[in-house]
N, C-alpha and C positions, 0 to 999 in steps of 0.2 A: 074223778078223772085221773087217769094213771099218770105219772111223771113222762111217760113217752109220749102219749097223746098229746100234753104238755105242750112239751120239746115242738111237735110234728106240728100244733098249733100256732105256736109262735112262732118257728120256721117261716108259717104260709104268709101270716101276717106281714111279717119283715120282709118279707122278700115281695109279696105283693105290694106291700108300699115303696121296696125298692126298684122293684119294676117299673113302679106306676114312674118314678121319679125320673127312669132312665128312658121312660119312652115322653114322657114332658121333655126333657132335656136335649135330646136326639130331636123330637119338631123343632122344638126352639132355633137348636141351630142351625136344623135345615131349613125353615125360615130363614133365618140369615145368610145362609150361604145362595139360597134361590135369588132373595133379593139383592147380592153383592154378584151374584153372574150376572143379573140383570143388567143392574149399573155397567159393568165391565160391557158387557154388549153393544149398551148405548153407547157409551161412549166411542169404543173401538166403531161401532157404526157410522155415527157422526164424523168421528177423523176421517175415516176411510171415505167418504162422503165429499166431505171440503178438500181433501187432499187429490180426490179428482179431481172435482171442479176447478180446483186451480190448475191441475197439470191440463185439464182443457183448454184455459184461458190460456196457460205459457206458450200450447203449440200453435194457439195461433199467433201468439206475438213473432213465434220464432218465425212462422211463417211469411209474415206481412214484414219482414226486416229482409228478408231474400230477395223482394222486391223494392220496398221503400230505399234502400241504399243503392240504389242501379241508377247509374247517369243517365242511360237513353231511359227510363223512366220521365225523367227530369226535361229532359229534351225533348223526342217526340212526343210522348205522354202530355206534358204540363203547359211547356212551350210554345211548340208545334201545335199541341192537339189532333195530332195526325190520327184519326179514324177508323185508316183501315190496322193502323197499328197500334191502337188502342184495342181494338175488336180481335188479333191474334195472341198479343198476352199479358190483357187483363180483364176486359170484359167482352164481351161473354166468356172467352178463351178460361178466366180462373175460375172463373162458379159453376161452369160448366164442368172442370176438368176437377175441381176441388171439394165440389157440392157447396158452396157458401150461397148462403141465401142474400146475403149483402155484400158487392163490389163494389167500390167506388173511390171516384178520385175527384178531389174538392179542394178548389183551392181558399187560401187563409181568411179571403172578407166573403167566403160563403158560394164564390160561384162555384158551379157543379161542372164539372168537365165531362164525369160520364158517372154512371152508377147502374146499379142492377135494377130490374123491374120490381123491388118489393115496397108494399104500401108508403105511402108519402108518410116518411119523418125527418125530420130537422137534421139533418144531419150536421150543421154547423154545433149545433149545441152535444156533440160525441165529440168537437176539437178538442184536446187538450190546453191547457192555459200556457203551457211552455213547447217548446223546441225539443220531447222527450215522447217514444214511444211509453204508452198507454194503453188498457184493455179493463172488461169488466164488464155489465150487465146492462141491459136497455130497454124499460117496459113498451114492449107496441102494441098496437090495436089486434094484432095473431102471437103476442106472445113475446117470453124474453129472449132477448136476441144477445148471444156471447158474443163479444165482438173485440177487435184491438185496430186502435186507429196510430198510423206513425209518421210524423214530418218527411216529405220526400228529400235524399238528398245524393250526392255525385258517391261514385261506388267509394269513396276514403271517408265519407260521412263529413265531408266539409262547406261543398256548398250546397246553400239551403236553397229550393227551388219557388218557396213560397207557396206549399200542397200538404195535403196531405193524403194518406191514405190506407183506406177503412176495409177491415176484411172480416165476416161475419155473419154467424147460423142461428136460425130460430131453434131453439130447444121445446121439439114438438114429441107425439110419438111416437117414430121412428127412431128418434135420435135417441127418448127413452128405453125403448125396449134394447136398443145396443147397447149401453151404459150398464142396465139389466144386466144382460151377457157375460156382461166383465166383472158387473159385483154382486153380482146372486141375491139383491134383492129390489124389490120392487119401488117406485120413484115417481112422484107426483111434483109439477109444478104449477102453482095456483096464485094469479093475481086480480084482482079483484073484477077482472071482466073475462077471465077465460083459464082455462086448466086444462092440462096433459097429463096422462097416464102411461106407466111402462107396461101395463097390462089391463085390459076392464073390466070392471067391480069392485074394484077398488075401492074400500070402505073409507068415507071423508069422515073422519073425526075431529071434533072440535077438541080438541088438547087445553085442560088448564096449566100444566105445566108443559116441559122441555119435550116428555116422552109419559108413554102407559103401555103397561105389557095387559092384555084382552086376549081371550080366546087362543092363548098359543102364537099370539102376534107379538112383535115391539112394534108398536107407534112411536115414531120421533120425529118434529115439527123443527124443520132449522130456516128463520128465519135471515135473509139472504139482502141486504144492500145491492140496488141499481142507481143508475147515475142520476135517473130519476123519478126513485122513488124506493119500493121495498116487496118483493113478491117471498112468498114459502114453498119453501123444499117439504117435501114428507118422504119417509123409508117406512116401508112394509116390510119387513121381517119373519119370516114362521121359523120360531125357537120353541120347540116342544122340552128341550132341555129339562126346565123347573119344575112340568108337569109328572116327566119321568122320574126325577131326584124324588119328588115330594111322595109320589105311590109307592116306590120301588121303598123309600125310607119307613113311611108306616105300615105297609104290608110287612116288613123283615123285622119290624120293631113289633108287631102285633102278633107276629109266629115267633117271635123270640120270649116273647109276656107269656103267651100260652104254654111257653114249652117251662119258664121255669113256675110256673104256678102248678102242673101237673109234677114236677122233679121234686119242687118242696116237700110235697106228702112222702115221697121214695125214697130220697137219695140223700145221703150225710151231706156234711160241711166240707169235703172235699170234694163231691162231684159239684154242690153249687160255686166251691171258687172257679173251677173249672170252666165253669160258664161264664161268670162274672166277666172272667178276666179277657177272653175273646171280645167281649162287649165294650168293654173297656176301653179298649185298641180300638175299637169303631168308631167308639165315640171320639178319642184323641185323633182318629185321622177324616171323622168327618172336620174336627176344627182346623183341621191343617189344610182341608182341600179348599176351606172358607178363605186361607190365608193364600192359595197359590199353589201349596206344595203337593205332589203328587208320588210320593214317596210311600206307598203304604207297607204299612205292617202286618198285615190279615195271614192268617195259615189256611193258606189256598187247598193245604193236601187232607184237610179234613173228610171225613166223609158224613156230618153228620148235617142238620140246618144250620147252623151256624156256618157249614166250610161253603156249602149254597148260596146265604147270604152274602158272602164273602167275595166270592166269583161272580154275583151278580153286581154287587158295587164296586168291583175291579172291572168289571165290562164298562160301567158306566163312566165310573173314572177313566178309564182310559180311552172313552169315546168323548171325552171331554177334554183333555190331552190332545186327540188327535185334530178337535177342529182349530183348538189354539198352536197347534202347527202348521194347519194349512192356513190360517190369518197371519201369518209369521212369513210363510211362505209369500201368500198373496203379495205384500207389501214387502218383499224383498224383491220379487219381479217386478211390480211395481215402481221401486228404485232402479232398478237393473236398464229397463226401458227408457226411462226419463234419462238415461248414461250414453243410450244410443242414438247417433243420425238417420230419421226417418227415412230418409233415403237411402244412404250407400248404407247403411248396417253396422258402421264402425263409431267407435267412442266419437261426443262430440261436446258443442264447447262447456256446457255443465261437465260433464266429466272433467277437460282438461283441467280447469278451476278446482274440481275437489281433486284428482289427481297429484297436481301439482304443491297443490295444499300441504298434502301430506309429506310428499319429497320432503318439501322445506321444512314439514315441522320437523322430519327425523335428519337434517342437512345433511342431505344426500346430492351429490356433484351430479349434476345432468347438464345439455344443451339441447335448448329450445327452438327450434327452425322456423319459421314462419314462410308459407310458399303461399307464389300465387300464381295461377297457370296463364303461360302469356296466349295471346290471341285466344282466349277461350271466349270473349265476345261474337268472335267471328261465328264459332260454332251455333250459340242461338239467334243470331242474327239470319245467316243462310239454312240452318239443317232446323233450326226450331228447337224448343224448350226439349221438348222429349226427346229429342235426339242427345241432345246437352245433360240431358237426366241421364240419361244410360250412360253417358262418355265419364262423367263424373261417377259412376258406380265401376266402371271399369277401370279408372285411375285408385280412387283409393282401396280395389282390389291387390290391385298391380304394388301400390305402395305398400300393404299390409303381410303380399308375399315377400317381397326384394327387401325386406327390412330385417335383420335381427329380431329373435323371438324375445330377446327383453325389454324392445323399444316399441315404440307407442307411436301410431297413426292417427291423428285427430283430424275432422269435418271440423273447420272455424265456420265456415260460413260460405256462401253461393259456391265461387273456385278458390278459395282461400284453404289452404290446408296446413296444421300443425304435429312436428314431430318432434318427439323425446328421445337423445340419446342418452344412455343413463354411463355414467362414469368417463367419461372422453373429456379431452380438455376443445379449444376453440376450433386449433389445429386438425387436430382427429376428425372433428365433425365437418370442418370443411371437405377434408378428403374423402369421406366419406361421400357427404354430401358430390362432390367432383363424380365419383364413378355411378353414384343413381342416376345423376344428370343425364352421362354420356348414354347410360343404358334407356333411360328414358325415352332420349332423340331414336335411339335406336327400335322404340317399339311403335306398331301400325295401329296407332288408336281410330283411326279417318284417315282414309285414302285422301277425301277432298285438302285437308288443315295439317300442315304440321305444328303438332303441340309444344312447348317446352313451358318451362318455368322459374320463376325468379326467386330466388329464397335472400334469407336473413337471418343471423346468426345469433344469440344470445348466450352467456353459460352464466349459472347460478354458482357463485352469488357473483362474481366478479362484477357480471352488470347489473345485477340487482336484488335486492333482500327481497321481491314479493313478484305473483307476475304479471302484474300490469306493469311494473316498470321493463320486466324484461319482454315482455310483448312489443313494448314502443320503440327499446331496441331493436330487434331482431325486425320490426316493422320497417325502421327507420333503414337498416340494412336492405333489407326485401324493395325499397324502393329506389336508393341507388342502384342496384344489381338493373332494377328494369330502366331507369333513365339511360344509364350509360349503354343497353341497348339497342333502345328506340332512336339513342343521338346515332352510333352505328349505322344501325338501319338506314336513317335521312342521306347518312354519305353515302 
């Protein structure tokens, strides 16, 4: 055998065992990198999951504090028991207008004043043990019912009326398939006498762990605490992701094995570094895409298999990029919404909280207003909630325009509204505050009610290092402003 033969021999040899090694080692890691998307999936799945369910459970607390904090609650409602005024706004009047499968209003040793027509349960046993709004899960005989139960009390949250009350949805599937809508995957609820589906055929798998990726699916079983007892959530998921990585890796690894076992016999020790070395780079950026990073190093301007391979794991890579920015996305809208008042559209009191938050961490001088619109009772007493809804979308328009573009209109709550002036001392903000006033009176919000409003002053930090103390101030102001006008008035 000649010395070249030799040579051409061993070549094939070496390089065939170094192929074999590098297409072992390219599965290997794409195995890990499939199994470590996995993970990441589930997981981001699962938060995305609970982080709804609890923003479901907050809207309705936020909800039933709109009402529980209303004096003629407390009075006609509790008191009274007045009927027909029970019947225009809260039952039927809220489940009607809100979709809530559970209304009701129940006072503290369990007698019922009114409630919605859904299956008889206990509703004494949803009180909470203190004088504190409360929300969270409730197995019934049709299912779990999201619910928040709240002490009724006079609209400053002071006198207790001895009530409470309960606002809350069966999580059926309709309410599934909406959820669907919003997080693009599919949603099971199952307690041991009944289940709902966001969509049907939905495969029931019995889980021995947390989650199992099957047929292009993520399974993941989150088991979910009620008040009394425990029902399971499931997410259906189609992530073809790992099946793509894992073909598209050993078809470009098995055209890459072919190509240098046919160059062995051909080509010197420089055309095979040549090769090597692109390979190389693939393999160091398939470990990098295991780790997060999506920086690659591939010479896209190739023309040969390799510059192929190359464009086809930059397609993939960067269809994997783009769904971790729309997840990025999602859950920044996500935050964005839970910032806004479902009603009028403007920041509301979570916002003012982290808002404010941050002033103070960066001690940044602002003042804090606290309004509360006078005779705005009258408004849903005579014209009705809806009318009251739209008046209240038209004010904190009105205050959102007439305001300076680097101050801040907050929804606190029913007619309660908070504003941020940023940099004015107490003075300033008064004056300020004086000519909104005037222009205020001056605008025709209802012909029938003239509107106006009582405010209350705070500045940071004079009155306070955090802002619950300066809330109580500016509160404490906001409510002399309205005695000393109501004493007027009597004269």
């Amino acid at each position: 055998m000649s010395l070249r033969r030799k040579i051409l021999l061993g070549s094939f040899l070496i390089l065939l065992f170094f192929a074999f090694f590098i297409f072992l080692s390219s599965y290997l890691i794409s195995n890990k990198f499939i199994e470590e998307s996995i993970k990441f999936r589930e997981k981001d799945l699962r938060e995305n999951f609970l982080f709804f369910l609890e923003q479901q459970r907050k809207n309705i607390e936020i909800h039933i504090k709109d009402y529980s904090y209303w004096e003629e609650m407390g009075e006609f409602g509790v008191i009274k028991k007045d009927r027909n005024w029970l019947r225009d706004n809260l039952e039927p009047w809220v489940r009607n207008t809100f979709h809530y499968d559970l209304v009701a209003l129940i006072k503290e040793d369990g007698d019922i004043i009114t409630k919605s027509p859904l299956e008889e349960i206990p509703l004494k046993d949803l009180l909470p043990k203190n004088l504190k709004l409360e929300s969270g899960f409730y197995i019934t005989k049709k299912g779990v019912l999201i619910y928040a139960v709240s002490p009724v009390f006079d609209n400053y949250g002071k006198k207790y009326y001895k009530a409470f009350l309960i606002f809350g949805k069966i999580i059926d599937d309709e309410l599934l398939k909406d959820w669907e809508n919003i997080l693009h995957f599919s949603i099971s609820i199952k307690t041991e006498k009944i289940s709902y589906f966001s969509k049907p055929n939905i495969p029931d798998l019995k889980l021995s762990s947390g989650y199992c990726f099957k047929d292009n699916f993520i399974f993941i079983s989150i088991p979910i605490d009620a008040k009394n007892g425990s029902f399971e959530a499931k997410i259906y998921k189609y992530e073809d992701l790992p099946s793509k990585v894992s073909t598209s890796l050993q078809r470009s690894f098995l055209l890459s094995l072919l190509m240098i076992l046919i160059l062995s016999i051909l080509l010197s020790s420089v055309v095979l570094s040549e090769i090597l070395k692109p390979l190389e780079i693939f393999q160091r950026n398939i470990r990098d895409i295991s780790k997060g990073k999506y920086n690659l190093e591939l010479d896209l301007n190739r023309k040969d298999e390799i510059g192929r391979l190359a464009k086809s794991f930059k397609e993939m890579v960067d269809k994997i990029s783009e769904r971790e920015k729309e997840l990025t996305l999602a859950k920044e809208l996500a935050e964005e919404s839970s910032l806004k008042d479902e009603l009028t559209g403007i920041p509301n009191r979570r916002f003012l909280y982290k808002y404010t938050e941050e002033l103070i961490k960066n001690k940044r001088n602002f003042a804090l207003v606290f309004i509360d619109l006078d005779k705005f009772k009258s408004v849903n007493d005579f014209l009705g909630h809806t009318k009251g809804d739209k008046v209240l979308i038209e004010i904190a328009q009105w205050f959102k325009k007439n305001l300076r573009k680097e101050d801040e209109i907050i929804r606190y709550g029913g007619d309660e509204f908070c504003i941020i002036f940023h940099d004015v001392n107490k003075k300033e903000a008064e004056d300020i505050l004086k000519r909104i006033y005037l222009k205020f009176l001056s605008e025709n919000f209802l012909k029938e009610i003239i509107l106006g409003f009582s405010y209350g002053i705070s500045v940071f930090p004079e009155d306070g290092e955090n802002l619950d103390k300066l809330l109580a101030k500016a509160d404490e102001g906001m409510y002399k402003m309205k005695e000393k006008r109501e004493e007027k008035d009597e004269k």
